[in-house]
N, C-alpha and C positions, 0 to 999 in steps of 0.2 A: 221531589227536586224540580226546582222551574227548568224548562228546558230555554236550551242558549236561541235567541232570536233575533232578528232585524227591527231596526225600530220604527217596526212600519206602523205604529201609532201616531210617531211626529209627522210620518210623512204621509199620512195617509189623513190627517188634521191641515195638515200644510196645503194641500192640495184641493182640501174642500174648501179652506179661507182663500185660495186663488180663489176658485171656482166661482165663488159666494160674492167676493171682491165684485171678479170680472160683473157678474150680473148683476149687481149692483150700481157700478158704475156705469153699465150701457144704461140702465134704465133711469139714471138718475140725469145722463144726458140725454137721453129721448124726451122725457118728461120735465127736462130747463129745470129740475132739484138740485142745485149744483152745492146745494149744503149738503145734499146724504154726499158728497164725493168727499167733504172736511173725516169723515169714518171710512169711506171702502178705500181712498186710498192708501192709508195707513195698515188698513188690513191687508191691500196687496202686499204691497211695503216689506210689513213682517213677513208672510208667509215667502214672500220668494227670498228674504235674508237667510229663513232656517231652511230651507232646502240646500241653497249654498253654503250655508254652515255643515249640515251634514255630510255635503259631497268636497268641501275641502278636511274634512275631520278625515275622512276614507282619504283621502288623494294623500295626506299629511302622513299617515300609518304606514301605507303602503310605500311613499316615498321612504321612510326611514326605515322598513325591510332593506330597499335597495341598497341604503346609504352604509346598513352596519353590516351587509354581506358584502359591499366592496372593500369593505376596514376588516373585513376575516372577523365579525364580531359575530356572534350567535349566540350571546348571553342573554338578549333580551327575552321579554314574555309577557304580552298583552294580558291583562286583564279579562277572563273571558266568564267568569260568574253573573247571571243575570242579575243577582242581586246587589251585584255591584255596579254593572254598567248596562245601558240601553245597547250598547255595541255588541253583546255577547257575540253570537253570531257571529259578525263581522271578526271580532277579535281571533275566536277558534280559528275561521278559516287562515289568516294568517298565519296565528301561530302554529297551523297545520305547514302552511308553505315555508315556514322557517323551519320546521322538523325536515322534512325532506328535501331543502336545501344543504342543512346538516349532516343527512345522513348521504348524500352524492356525495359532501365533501372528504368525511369520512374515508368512504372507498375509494376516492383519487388517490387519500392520502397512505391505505392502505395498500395500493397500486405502486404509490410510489416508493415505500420500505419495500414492497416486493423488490422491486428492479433495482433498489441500493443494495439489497442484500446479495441480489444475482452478480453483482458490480464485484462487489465486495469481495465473495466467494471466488470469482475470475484471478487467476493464476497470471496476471499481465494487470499494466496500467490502463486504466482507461479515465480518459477525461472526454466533458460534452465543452463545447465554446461557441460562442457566440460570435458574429463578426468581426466585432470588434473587439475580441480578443478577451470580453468576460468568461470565466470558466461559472461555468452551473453547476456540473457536478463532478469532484475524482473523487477515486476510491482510494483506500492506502497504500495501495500496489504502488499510483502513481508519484502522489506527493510522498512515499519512501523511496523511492528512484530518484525525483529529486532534492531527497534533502530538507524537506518543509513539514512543518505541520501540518496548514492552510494552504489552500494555491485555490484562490479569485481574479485571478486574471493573470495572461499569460507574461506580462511585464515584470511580474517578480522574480521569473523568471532570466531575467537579462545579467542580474551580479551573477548566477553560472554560467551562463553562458549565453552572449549574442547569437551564436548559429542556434543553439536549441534554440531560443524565446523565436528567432525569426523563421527558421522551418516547421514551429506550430503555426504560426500566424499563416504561414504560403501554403502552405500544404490544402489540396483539395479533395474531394470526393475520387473515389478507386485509386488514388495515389499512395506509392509507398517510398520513402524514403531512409535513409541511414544517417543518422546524425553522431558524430565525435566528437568529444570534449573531455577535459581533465577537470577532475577538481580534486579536493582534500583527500578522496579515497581512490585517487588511481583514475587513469585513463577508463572514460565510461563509451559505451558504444550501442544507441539506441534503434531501436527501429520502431518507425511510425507508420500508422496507415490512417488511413482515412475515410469517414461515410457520411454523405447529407441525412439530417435530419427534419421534418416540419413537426412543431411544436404548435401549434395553436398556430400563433401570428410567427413565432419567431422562428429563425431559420437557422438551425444547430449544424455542428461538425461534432461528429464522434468520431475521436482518435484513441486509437488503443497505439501504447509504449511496452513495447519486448526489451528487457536488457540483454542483450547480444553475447554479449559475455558469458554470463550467469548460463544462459541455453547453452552454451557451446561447453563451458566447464562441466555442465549436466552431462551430455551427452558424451565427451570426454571419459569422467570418469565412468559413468554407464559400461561404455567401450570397453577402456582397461579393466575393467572389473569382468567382465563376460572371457577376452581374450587370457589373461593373467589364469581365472579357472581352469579355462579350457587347456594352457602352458603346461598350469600344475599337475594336472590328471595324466597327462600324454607322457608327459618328463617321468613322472612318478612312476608310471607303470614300464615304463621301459629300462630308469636306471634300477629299477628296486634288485631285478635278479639278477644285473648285471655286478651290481656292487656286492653282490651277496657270494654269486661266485666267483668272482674273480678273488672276495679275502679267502673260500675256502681253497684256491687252487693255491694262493701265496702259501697257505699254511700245510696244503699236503702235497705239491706238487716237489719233482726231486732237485737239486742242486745242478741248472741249468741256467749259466748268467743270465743268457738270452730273454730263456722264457721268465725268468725271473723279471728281469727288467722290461717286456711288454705288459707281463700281470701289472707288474705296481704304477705303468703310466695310467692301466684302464682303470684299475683303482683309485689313484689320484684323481684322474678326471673325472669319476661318477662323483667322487666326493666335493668336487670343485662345483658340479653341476647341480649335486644337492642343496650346496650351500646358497647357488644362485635360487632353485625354485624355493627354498626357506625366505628369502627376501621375496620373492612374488608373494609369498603367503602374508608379508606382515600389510602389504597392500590392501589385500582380498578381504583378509582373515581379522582385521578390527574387530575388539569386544564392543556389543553393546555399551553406550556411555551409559556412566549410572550418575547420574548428576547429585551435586547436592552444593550448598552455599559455600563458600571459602573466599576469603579474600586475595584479590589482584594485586597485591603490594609482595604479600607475604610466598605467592608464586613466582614473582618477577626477582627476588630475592634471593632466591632456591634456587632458581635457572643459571643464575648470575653468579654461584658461590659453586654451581656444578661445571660451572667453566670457568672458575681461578680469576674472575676480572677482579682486577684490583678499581679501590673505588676512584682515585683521581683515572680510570681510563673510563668508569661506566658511570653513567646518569640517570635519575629514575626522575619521572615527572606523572605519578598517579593524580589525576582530578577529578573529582574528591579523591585524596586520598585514602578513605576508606572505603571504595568501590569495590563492588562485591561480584562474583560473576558463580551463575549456576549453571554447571558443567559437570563436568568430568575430571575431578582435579589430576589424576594419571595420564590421563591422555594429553590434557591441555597443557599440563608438564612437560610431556615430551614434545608439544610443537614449540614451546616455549625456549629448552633448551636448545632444541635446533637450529632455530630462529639466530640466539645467541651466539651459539656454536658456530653457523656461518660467518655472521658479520665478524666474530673474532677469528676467524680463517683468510677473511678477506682484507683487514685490516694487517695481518702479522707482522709483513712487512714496516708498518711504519711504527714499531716499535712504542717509546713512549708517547707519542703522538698520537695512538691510537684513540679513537672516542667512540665510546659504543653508548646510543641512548635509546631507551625504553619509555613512551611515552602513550597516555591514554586520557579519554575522556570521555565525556556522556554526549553524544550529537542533539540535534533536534527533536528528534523521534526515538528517544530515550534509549538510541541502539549504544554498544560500549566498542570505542575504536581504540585497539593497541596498535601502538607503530611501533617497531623494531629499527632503529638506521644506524648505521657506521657514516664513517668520512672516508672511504675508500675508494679506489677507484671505481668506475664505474662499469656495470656488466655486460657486454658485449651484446646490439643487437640481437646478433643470429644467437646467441647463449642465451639472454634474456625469452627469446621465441618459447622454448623448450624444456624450462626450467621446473616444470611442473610435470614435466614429463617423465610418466617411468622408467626406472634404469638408466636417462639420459645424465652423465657426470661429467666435470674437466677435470677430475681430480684421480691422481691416479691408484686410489684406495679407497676410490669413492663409491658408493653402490646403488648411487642414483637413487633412490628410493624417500628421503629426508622431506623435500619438499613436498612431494606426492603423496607421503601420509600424512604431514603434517596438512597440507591441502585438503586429503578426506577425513580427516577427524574434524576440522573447523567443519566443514560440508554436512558433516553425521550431528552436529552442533545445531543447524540453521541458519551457518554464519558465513563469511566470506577472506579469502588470503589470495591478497594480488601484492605484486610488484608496483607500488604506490609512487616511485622517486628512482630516478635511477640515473644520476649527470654526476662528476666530478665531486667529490667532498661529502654526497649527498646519496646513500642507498637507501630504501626504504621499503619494508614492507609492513601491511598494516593489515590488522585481522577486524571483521566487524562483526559483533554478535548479535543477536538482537535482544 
């Protein structure tokens, strides 16, 4: 096999016709032969043409290295067979410096799936931005906080909301700020923080976005679920032998009103207090969901037929209508009729005027929103605050508990249930799955 070479034939020919030129033409004017100059200088002529043929052929290659690694091309590949080209040589060594500009690219870009993946994996929003309010890169923590598919710049952000788009733009380096706003799913409550970054030339802000909420309902139900336990076990082990003997003293003890009637209040009240730690349990105590496909029409239907609504008072509005959700269909039953059961609780009053409506659809980021609303009045501040709170009721047979599992069953789901509307004519609460 020939090996690859430089074509130091041409230029090494090239350089003997200068050479030969030069001395020729001195000696042709030394010696007033100003005819041998009609051949040497021709001969210079050509020979200095092919040398700058040669060094703009090099300068021409190497320039369109630069040209197709600034356009991200590295499809090219020089010819480098001697039997093809005098350039061998020349050629390899390029196409040498094109492999390992190739292969640095590679690993930035290998670098940079690293760091989207780390992005990604992060339990919070994070977006990078630019000064001017270009976004570089979120992950889907943060464009599912807001509602988008895509988020390249922070101005798409402005139809949700002006304060959000303008406390990313203000926001600096070790700043932390709290941003609120409402949309479609309920009053949202953000926290931002902020850090400089240097990129090459450009000069980034990485803001990470905490939903405020979502942490607080975490840690909420965390809480009641550790407290509610710990209820259970203390209540339990202390009514257990209280209620035990107190029926065997009802039953063997002798014909004394008295003690008769202390027995059966202590009786009463273990049983009173059993029934309360049985409602802690259905808190704590949720089965594993066992999920499986079922359609959203045909449980909104069920819900609606377990609570007697006639249909001029209920509305269903499924889009598509044949939306399917995979769940837990027992469980999501029971938030469903809850749900139902409230708003026709809260309505009763208005008799045939009542309007209870059932509505759902597919968001941006293909999560599935049911809303639940009446036309009732509307729920009271300091009541609205609590309402998800365990054992907290206004109702006097009420056992507080309703909201709170229907709350951790969507939760045990990967979904979310807030109080979405809540003014005059207009209750609403709306579940989102994902």
């Amino acid at each position: 096999m020939k090996k690859r070479k430089i074509p130091y034939n041409l230029i090494i020919f090239d350089i003997v016709l200068i050479v030969a030129a030069s001395a020729v033409t001195t000696a042709a004017l030394l010696l007033s032969k100003h005819s041998i100059l009609i051949v040497a200088v021709p001969m210079f002529a050509y020979s200095i043409l092919s040398l700058f043929n040669i060094y703009q052929d090099i300068i021409r290659r190497i320039s369109f290295i630069f040209n197709a690694v600034k356009n991200d091309d590295y499809s090219f590949r020089f010819a480098d067979t001697p039997a093809v080209t005098d350039f061998a040589l020349v050629n390899y060594s390029l196409n040498r410096i094109k492999e390992v500009l190739d292969s640095a690219k590679l690993q930035i870009r290998e670098k940079e799936k690293y760091f989207e993946l780390i992005m990604e994996c992060a339990n919070i929003g994070i977006i990078t931005v630019m000064k001017n309010g270009a976004v570089v890169q979120a992950n889907s923590k943060a464009t599912n906080l807001f509602g988008l598919i895509r988020l390249s710049h922070v101005n798409q952000l402005r139809p949700i909301s002006e304060t959000l788009a303008d406390a990313l733009m203000r926001i600096r380096n070790g700043e932390q700020t709290l941003v609120r706003y409402v949309n479609e799913t309920g009053e949202m409550s953000l926290s931002l923080n902020c850090s400089d970054l240097k990129l090459g030339e450009r000069d980034l802000r990485v803001i990470t976005i905490g939903d405020v909420n979502n942490e607080l309902n975490d840690k909420e139900i965390e809480s009641w679920d550790k407290l509610t336990r710990i209820l259970t076990h203390e209540i339990m082990n202390s009514l257990a032998p209280i209620t035990s003997i107190s029926h065997t003293l009802l039953t063997a003890a002798p014909d004394s009103e008295e003690m008769h009637s202390g027995l059966q209040t202590i009786h009463d009240t273990s049983k009173r207090l059993l029934s309360f730690v049985d409602s802690f349990r259905q808190v704590t105590r949720l089965p594993t969901p066992q999920k499986a496909p079922f359609y959203l029409l045909e449980l909104v239907n069920e819900a609606a037929s377990l609570n007697d609504l006639h249909d001029e008072q209920f509305e269903t509005d499924i889009e598509p209508v044949d939306t399917m959700l995979y769940a837990d269909r027992m469980l999501m039953s029971q938030v469903m009729v809850n749900l139902i059961k409230n708003a026709r609780e809260a309505t009763a009053q208005l008799g045939t005027a009542r309007r209870i409506r059932v509505r759902s659809f597919i968001d941006e980021n293909e999560r599935v929103n049911i809303e639940v609303s009446d036309n009732g009045a509307p729920i009271p501040p300091e009541i609205a605050e609590n309402i998800f709170t365990p054992f907290f009721s206004t109702k006097k047979e009420g056992s507080g508990i309703g909201l709170a599992v229907s709350r951790q069953i969507v939760h045990m789901h990967g979904g979310t249930l807030r109080l979405t509307h809540n003014r005059a004519g207009r209750v609403a609460f709306t579940i989102v799955l994902d």
